[in-house]
mmCIF file of the N, C-alpha and C atoms, coordinates in Angstrom:
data_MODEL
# 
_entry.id   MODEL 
# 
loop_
_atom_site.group_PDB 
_atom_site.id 
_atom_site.type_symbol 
_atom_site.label_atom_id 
_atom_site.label_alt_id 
_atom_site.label_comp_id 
_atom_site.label_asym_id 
_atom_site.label_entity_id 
_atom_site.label_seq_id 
_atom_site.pdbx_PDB_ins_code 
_atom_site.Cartn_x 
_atom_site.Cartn_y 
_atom_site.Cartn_z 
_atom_site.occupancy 
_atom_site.B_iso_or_equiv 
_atom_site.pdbx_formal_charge 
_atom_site.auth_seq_id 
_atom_site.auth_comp_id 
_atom_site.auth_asym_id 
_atom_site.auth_atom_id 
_atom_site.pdbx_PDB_model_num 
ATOM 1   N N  . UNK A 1 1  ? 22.016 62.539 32.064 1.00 0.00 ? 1  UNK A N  1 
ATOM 2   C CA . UNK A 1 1  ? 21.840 62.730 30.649 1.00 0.00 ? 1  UNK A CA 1 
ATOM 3   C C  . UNK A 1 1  ? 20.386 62.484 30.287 1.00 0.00 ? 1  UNK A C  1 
ATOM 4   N N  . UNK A 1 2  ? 19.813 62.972 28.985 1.00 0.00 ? 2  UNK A N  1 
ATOM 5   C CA . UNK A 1 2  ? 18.507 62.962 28.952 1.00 0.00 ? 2  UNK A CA 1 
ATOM 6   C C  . UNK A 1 2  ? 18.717 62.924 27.150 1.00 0.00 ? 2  UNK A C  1 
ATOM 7   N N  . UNK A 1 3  ? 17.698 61.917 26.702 1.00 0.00 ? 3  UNK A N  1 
ATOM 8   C CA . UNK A 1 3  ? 17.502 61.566 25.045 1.00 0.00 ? 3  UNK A CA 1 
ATOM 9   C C  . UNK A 1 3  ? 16.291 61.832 24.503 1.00 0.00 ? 3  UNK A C  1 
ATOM 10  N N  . UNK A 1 4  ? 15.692 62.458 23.811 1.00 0.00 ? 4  UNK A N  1 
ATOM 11  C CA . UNK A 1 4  ? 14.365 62.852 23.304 1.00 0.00 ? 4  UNK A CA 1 
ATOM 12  C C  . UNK A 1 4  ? 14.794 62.265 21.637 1.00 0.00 ? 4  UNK A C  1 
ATOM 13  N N  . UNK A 1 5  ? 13.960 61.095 21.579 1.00 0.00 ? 5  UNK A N  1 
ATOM 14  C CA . UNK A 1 5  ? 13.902 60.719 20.200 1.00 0.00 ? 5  UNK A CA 1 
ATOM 15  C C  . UNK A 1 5  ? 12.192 61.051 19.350 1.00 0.00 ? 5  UNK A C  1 
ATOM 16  N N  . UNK A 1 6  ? 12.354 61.406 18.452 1.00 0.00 ? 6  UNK A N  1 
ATOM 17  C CA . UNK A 1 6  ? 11.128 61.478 17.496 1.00 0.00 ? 6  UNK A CA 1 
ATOM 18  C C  . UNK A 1 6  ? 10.518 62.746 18.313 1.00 0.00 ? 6  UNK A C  1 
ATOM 19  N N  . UNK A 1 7  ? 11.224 63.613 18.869 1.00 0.00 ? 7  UNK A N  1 
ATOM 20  C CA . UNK A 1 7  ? 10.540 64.958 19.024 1.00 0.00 ? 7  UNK A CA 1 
ATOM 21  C C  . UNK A 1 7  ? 9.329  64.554 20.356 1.00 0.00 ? 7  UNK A C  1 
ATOM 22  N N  . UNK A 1 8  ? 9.053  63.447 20.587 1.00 0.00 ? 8  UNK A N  1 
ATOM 23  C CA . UNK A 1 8  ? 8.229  62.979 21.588 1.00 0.00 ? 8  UNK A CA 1 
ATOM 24  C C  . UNK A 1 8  ? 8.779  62.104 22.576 1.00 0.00 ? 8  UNK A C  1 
ATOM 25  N N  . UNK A 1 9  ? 9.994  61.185 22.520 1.00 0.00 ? 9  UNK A N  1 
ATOM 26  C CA . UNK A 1 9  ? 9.780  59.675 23.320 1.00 0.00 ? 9  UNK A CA 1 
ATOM 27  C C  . UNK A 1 9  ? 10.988 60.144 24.107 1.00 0.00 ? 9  UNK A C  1 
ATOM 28  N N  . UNK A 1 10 ? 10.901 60.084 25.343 1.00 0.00 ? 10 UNK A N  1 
ATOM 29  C CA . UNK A 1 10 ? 12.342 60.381 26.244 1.00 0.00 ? 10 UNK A CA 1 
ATOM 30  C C  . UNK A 1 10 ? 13.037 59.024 26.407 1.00 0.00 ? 10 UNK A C  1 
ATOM 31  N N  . UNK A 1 11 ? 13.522 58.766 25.712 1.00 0.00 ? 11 UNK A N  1 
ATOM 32  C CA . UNK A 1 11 ? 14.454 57.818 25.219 1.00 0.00 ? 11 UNK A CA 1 
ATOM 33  C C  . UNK A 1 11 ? 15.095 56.918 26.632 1.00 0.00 ? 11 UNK A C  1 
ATOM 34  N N  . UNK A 1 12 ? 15.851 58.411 27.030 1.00 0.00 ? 12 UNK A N  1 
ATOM 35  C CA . UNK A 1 12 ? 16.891 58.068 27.987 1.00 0.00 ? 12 UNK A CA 1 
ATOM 36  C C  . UNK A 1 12 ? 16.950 59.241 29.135 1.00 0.00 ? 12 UNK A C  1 
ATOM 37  N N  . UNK A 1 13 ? 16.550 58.734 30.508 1.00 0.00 ? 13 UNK A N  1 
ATOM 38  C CA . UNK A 1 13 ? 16.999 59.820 31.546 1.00 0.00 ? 13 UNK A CA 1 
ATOM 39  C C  . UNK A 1 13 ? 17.541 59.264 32.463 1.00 0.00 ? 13 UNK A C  1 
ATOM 40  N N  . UNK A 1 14 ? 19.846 59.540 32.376 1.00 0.00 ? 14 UNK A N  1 
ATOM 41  C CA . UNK A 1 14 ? 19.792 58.570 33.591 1.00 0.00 ? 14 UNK A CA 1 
ATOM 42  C C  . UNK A 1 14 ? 20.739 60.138 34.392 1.00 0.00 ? 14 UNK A C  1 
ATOM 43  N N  . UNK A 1 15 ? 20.861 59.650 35.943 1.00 0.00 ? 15 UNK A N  1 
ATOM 44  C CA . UNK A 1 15 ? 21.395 60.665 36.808 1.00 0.00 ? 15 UNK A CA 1 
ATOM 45  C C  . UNK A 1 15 ? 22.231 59.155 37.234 1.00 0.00 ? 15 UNK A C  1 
ATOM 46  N N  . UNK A 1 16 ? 23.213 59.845 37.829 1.00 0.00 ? 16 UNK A N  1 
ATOM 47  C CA . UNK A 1 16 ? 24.522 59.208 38.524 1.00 0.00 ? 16 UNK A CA 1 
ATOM 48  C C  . UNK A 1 16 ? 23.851 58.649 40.208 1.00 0.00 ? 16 UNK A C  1 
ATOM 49  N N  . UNK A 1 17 ? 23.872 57.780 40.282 1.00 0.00 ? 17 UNK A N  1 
ATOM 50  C CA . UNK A 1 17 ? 23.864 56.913 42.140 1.00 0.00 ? 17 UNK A CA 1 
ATOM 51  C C  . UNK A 1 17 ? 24.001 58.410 43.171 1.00 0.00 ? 17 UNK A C  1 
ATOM 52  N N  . UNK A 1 18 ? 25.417 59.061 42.841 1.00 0.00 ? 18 UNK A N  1 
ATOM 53  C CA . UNK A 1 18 ? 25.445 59.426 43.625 1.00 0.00 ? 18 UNK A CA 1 
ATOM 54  C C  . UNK A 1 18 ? 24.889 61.121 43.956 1.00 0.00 ? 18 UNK A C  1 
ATOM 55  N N  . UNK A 1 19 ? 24.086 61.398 42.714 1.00 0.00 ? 19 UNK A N  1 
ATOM 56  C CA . UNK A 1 19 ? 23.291 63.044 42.436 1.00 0.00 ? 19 UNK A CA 1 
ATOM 57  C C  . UNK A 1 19 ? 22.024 62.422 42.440 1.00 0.00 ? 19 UNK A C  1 
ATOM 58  N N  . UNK A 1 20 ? 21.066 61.141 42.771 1.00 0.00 ? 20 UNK A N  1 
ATOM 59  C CA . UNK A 1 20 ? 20.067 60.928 42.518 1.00 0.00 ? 20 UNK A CA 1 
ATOM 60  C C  . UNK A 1 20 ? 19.544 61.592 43.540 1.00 0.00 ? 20 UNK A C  1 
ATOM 61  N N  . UNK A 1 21 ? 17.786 62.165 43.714 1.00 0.00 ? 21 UNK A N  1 
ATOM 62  C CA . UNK A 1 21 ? 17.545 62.814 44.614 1.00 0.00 ? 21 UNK A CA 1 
ATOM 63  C C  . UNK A 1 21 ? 17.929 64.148 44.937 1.00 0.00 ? 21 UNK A C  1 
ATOM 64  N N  . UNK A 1 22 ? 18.587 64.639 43.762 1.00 0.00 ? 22 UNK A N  1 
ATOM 65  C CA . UNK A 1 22 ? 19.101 66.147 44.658 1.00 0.00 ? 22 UNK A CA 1 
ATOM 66  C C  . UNK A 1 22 ? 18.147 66.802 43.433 1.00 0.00 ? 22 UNK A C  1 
ATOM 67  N N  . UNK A 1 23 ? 17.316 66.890 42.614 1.00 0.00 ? 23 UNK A N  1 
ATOM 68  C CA . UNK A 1 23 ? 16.747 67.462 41.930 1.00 0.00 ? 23 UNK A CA 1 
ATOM 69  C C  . UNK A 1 23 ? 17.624 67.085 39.796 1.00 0.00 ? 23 UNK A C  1 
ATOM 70  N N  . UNK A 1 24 ? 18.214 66.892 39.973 1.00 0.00 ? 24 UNK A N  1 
ATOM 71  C CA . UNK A 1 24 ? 19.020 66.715 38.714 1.00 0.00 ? 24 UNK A CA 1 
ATOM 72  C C  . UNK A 1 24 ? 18.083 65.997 37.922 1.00 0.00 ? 24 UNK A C  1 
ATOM 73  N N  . UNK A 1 25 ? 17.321 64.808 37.893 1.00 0.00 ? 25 UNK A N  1 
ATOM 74  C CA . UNK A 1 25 ? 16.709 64.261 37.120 1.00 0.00 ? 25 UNK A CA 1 
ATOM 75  C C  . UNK A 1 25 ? 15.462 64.947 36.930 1.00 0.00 ? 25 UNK A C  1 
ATOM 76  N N  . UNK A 1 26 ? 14.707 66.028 37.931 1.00 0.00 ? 26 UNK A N  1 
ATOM 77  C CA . UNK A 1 26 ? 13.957 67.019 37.472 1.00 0.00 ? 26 UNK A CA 1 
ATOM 78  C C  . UNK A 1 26 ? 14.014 68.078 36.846 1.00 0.00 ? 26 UNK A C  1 
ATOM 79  N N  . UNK A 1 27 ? 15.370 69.126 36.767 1.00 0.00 ? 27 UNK A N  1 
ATOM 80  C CA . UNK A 1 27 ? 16.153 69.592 35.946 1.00 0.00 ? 27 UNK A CA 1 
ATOM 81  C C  . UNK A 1 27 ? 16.382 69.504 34.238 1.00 0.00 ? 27 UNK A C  1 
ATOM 82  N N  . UNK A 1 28 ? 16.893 67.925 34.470 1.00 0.00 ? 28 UNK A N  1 
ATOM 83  C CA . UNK A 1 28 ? 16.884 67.603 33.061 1.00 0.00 ? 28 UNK A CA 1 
ATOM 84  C C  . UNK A 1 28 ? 15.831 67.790 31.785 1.00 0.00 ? 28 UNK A C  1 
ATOM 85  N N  . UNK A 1 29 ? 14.442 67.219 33.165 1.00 0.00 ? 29 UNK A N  1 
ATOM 86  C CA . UNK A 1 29 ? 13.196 67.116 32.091 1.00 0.00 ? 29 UNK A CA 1 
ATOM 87  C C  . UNK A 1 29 ? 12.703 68.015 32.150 1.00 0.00 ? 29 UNK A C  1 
ATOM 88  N N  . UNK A 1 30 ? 13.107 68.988 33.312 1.00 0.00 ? 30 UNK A N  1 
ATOM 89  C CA . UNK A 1 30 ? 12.389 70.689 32.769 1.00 0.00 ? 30 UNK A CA 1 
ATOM 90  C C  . UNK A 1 30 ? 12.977 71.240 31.700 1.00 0.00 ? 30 UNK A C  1 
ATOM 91  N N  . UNK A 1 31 ? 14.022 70.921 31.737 1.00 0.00 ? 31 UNK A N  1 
ATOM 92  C CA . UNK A 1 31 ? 14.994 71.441 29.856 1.00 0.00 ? 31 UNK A CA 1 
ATOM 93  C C  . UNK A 1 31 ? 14.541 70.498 28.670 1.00 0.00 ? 31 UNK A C  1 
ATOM 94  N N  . UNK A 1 32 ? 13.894 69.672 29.031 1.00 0.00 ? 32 UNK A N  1 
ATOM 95  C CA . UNK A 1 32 ? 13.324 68.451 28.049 1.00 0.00 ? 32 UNK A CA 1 
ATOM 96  C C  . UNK A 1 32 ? 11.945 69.307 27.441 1.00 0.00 ? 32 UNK A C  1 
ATOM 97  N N  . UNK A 1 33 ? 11.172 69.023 28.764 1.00 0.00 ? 33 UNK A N  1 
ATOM 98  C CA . UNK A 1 33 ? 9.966  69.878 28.351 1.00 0.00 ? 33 UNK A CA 1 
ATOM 99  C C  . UNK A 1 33 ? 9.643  71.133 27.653 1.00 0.00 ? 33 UNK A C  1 
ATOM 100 N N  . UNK A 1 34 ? 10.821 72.218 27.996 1.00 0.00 ? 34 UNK A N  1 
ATOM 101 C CA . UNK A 1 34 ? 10.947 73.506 27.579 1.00 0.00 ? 34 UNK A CA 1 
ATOM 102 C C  . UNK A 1 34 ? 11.352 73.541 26.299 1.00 0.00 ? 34 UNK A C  1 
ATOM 103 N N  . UNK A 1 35 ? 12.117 72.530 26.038 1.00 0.00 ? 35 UNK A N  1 
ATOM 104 C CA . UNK A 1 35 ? 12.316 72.596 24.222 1.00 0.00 ? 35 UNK A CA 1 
ATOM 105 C C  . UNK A 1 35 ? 11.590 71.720 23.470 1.00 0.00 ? 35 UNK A C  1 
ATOM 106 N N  . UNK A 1 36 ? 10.319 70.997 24.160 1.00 0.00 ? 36 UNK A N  1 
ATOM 107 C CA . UNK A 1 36 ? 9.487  70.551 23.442 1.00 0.00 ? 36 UNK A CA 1 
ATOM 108 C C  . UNK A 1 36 ? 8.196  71.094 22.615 1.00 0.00 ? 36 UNK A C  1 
ATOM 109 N N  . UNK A 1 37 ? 8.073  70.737 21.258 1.00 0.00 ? 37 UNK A N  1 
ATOM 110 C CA . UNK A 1 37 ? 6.851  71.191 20.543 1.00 0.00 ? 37 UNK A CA 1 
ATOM 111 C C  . UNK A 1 37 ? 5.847  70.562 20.073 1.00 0.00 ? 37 UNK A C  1 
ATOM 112 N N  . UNK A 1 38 ? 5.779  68.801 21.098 1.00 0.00 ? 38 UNK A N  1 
ATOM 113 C CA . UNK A 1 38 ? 4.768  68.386 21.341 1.00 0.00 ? 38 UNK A CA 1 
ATOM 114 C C  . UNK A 1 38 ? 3.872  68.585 22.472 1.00 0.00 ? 38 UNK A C  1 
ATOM 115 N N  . UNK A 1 39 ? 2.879  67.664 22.242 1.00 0.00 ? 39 UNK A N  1 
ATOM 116 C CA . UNK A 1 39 ? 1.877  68.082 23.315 1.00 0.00 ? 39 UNK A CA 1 
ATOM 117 C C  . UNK A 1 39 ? 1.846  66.843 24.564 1.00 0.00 ? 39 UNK A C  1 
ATOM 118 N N  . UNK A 1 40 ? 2.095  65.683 24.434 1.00 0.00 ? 40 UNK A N  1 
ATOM 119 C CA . UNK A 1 40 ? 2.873  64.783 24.894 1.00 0.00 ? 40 UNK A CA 1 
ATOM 120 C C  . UNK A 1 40 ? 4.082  63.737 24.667 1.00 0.00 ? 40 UNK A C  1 
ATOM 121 N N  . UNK A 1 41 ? 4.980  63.937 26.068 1.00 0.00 ? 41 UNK A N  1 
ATOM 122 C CA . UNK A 1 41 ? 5.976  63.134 26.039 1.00 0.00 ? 41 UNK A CA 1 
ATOM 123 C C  . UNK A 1 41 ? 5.936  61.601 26.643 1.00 0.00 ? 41 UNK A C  1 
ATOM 124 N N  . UNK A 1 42 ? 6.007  60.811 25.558 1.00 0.00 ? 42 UNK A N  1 
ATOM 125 C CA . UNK A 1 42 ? 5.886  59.510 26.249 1.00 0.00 ? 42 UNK A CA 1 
ATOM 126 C C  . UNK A 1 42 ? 7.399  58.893 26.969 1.00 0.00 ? 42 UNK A C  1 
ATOM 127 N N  . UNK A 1 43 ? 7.383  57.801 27.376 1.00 0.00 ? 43 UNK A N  1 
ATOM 128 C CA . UNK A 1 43 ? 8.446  56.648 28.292 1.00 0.00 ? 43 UNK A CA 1 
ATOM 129 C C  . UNK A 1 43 ? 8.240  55.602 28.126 1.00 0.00 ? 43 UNK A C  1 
ATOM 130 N N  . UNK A 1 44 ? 9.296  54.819 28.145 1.00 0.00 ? 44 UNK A N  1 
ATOM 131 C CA . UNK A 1 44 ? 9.324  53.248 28.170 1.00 0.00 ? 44 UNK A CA 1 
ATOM 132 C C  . UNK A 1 44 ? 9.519  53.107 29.704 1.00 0.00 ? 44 UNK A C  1 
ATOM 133 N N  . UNK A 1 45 ? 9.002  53.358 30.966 1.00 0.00 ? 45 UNK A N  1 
ATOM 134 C CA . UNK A 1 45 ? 9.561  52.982 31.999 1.00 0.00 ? 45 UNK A CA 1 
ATOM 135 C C  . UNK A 1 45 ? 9.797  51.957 32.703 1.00 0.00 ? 45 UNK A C  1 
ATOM 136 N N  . UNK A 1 46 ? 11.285 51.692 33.436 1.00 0.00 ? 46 UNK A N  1 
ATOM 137 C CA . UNK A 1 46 ? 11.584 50.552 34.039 1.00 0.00 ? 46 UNK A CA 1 
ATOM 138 C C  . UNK A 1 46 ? 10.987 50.340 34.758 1.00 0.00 ? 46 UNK A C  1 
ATOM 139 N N  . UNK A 1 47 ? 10.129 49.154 35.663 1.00 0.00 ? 47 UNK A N  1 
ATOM 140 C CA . UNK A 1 47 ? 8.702  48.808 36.942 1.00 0.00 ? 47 UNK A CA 1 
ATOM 141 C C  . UNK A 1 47 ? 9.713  49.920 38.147 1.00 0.00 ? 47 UNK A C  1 
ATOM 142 N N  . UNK A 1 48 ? 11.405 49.856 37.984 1.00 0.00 ? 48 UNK A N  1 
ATOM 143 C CA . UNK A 1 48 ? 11.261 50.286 39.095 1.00 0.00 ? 48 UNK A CA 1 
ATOM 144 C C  . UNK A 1 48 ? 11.997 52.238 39.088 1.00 0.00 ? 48 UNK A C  1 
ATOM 145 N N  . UNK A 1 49 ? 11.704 52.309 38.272 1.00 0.00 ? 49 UNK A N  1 
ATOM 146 C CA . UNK A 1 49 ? 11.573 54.017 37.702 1.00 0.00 ? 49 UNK A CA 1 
ATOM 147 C C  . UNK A 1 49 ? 10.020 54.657 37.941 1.00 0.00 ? 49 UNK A C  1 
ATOM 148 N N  . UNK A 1 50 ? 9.207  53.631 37.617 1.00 0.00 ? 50 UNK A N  1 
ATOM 149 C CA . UNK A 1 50 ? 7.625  54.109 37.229 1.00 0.00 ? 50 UNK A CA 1 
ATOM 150 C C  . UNK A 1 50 ? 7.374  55.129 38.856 1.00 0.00 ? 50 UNK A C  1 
ATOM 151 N N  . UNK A 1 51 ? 8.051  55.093 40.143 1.00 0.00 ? 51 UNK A N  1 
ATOM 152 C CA . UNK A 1 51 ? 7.657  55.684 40.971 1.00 0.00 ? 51 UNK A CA 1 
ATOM 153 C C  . UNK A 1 51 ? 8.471  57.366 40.526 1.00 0.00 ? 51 UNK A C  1 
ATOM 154 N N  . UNK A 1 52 ? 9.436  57.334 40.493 1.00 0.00 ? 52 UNK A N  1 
ATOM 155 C CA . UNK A 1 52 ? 10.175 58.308 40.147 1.00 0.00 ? 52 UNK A CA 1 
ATOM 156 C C  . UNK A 1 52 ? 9.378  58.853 39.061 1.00 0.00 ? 52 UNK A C  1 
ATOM 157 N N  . UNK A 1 53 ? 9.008  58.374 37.847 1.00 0.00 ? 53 UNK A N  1 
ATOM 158 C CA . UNK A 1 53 ? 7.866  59.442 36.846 1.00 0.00 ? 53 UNK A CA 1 
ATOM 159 C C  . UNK A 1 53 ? 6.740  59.307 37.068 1.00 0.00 ? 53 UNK A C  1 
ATOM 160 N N  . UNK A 1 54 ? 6.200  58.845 38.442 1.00 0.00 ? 54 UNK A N  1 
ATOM 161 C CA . UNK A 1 54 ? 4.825  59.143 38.482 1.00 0.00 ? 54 UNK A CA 1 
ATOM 162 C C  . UNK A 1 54 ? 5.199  60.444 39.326 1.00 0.00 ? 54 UNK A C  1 
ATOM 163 N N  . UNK A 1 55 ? 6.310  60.937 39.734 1.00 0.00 ? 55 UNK A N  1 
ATOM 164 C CA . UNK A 1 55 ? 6.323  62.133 40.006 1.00 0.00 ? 55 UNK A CA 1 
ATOM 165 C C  . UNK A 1 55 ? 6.774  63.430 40.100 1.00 0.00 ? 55 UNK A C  1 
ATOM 166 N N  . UNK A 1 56 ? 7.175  63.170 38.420 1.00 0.00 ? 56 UNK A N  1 
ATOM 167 C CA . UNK A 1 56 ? 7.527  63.988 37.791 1.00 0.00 ? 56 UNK A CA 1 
ATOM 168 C C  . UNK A 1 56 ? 5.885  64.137 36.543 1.00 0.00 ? 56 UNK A C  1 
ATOM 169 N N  . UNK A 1 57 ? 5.168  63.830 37.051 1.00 0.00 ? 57 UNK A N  1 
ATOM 170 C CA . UNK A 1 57 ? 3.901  63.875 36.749 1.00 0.00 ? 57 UNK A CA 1 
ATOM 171 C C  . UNK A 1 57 ? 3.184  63.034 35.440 1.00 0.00 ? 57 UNK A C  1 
ATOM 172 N N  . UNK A 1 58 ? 4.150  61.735 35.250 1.00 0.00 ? 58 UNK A N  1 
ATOM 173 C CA . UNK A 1 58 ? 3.752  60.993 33.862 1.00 0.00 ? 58 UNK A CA 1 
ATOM 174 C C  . UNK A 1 58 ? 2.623  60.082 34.544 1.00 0.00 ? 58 UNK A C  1 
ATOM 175 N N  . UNK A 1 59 ? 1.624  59.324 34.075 1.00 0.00 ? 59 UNK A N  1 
ATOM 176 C CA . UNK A 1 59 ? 0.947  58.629 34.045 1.00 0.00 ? 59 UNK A CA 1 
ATOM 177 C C  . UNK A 1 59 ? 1.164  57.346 33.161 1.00 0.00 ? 59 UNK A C  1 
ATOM 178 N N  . UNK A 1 60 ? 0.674  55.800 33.865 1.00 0.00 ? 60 UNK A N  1 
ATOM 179 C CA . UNK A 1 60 ? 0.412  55.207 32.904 1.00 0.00 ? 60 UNK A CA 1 
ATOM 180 C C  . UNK A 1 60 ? -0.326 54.862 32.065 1.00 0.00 ? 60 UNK A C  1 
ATOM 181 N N  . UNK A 1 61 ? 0.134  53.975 30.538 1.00 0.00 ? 61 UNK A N  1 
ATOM 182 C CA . UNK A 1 61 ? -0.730 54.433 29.745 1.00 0.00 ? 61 UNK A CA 1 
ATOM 183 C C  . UNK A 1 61 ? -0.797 52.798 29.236 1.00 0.00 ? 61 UNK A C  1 
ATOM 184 N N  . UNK A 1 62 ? -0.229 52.206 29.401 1.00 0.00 ? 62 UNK A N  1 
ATOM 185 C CA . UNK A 1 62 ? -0.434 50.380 29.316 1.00 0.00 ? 62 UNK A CA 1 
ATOM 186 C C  . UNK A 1 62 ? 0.334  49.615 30.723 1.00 0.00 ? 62 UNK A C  1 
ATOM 187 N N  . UNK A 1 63 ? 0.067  48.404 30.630 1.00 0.00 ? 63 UNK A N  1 
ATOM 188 C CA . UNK A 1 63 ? 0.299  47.718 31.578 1.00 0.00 ? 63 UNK A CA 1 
ATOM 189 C C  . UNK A 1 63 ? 1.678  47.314 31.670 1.00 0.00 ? 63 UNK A C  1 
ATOM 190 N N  . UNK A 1 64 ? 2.468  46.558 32.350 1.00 0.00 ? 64 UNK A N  1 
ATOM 191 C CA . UNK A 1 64 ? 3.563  46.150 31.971 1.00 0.00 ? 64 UNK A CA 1 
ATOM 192 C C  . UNK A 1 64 ? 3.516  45.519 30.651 1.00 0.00 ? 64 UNK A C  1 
ATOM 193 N N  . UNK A 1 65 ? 5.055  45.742 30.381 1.00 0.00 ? 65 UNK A N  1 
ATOM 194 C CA . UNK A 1 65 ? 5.081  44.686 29.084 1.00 0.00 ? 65 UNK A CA 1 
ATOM 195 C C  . UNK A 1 65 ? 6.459  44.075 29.094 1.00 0.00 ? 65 UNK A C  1 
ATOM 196 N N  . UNK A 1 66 ? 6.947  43.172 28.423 1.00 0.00 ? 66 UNK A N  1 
ATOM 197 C CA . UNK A 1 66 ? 8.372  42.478 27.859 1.00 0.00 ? 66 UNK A CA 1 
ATOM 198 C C  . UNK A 1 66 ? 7.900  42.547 26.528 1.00 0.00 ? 66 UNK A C  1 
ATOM 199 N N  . UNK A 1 67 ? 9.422  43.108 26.381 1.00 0.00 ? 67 UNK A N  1 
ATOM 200 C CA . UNK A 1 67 ? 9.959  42.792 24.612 1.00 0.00 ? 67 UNK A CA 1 
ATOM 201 C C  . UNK A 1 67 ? 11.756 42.343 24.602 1.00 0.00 ? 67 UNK A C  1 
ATOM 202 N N  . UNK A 1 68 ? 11.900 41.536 24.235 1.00 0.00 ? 68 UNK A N  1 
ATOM 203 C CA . UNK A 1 68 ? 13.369 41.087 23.894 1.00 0.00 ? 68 UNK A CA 1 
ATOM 204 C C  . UNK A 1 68 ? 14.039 41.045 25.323 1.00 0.00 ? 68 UNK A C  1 
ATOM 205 N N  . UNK A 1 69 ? 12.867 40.603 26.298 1.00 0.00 ? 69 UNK A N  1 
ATOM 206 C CA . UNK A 1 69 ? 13.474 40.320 27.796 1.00 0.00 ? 69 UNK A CA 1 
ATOM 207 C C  . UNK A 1 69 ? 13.631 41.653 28.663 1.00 0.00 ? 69 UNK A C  1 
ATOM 208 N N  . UNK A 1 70 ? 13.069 42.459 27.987 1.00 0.00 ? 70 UNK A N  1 
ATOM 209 C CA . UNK A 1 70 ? 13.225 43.923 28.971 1.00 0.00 ? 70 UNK A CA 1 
ATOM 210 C C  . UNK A 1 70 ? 11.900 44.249 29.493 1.00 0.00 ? 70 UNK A C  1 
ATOM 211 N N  . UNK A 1 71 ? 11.556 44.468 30.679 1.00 0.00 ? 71 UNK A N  1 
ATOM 212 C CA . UNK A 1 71 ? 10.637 45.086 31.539 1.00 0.00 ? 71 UNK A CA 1 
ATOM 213 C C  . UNK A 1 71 ? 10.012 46.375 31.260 1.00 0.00 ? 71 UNK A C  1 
ATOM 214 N N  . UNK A 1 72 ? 8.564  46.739 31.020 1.00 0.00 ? 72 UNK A N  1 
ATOM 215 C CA . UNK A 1 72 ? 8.748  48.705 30.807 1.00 0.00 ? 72 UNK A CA 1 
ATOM 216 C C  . UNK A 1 72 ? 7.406  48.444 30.616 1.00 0.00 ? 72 UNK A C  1 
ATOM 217 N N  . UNK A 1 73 ? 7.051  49.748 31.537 1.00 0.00 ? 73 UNK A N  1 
ATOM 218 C CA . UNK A 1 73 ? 5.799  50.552 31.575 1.00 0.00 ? 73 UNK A CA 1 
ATOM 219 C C  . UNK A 1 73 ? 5.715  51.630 30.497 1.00 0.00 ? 73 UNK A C  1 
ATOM 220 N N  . UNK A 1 74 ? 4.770  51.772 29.365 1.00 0.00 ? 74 UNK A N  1 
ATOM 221 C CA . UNK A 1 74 ? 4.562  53.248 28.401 1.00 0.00 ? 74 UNK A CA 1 
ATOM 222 C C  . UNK A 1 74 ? 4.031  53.850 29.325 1.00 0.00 ? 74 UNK A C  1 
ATOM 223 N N  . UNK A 1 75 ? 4.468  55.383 29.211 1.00 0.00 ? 75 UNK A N  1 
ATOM 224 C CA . UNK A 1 75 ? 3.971  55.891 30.437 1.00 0.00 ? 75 UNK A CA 1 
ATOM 225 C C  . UNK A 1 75 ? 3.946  57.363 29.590 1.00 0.00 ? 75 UNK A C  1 
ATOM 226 N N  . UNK A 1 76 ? 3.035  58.373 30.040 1.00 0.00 ? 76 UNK A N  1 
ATOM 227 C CA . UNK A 1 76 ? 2.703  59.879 29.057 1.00 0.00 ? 76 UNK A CA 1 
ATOM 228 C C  . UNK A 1 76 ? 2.752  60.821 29.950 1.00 0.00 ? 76 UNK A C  1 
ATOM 229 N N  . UNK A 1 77 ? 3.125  62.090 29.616 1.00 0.00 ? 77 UNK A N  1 
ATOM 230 C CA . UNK A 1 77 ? 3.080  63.577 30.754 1.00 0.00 ? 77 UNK A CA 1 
ATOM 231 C C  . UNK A 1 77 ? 2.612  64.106 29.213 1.00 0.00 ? 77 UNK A C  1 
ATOM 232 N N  . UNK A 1 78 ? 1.068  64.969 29.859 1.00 0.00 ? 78 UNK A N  1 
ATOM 233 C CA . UNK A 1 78 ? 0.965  65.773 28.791 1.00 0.00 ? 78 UNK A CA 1 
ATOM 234 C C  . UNK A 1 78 ? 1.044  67.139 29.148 1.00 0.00 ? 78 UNK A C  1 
ATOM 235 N N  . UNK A 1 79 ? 1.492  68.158 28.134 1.00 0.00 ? 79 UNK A N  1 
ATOM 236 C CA . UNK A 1 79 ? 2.199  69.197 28.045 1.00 0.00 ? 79 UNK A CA 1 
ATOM 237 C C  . UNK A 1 79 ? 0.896  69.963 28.210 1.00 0.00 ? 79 UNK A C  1 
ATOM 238 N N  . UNK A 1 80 ? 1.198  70.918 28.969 1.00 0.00 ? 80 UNK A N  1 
ATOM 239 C CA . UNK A 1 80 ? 0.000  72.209 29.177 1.00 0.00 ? 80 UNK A CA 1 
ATOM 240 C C  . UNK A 1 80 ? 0.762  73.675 28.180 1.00 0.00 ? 80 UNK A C  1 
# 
């Protein structure tokens, strides 16, 4: 499943344990991207997601952080 809030922030991208790796979570965000009409999409990413969207081509864009005990990298893919 995949969540695009505020037309920019991918909210939510999760794939099932057992479809991870088969392309599905790249899928998703190519249908993410394609109906987007910004110019970048940001992420809250989990430390241990940040490998998985560094290659789906996001970059980071601050350091780690905690808020309310949760872990997450902001992280940006900008749209060509």
């Amino acid at each position: 499943m995949a969540h695009v809030r505020d037309g920019h922030h991918l909210a939510m991208l999760f794939v099932r344990p057992d479809a991870q790796r088969k392309g599905v979570g790249r899928s998703l965000l190519e249908l993410v991207l394609a109906e987007s009409t910004a110019g970048t999409i940001t992420v809250a990413s989990s430390p241990n997601s940040e490998g998985a969207y560094r290659r789906f081509g996001f970059e980071r864009i601050s350091d780690e952080k905690i808020d309310r005990g949760i872990r997450f990298i902001m992280m940006a893919l900008t749209l060509k």
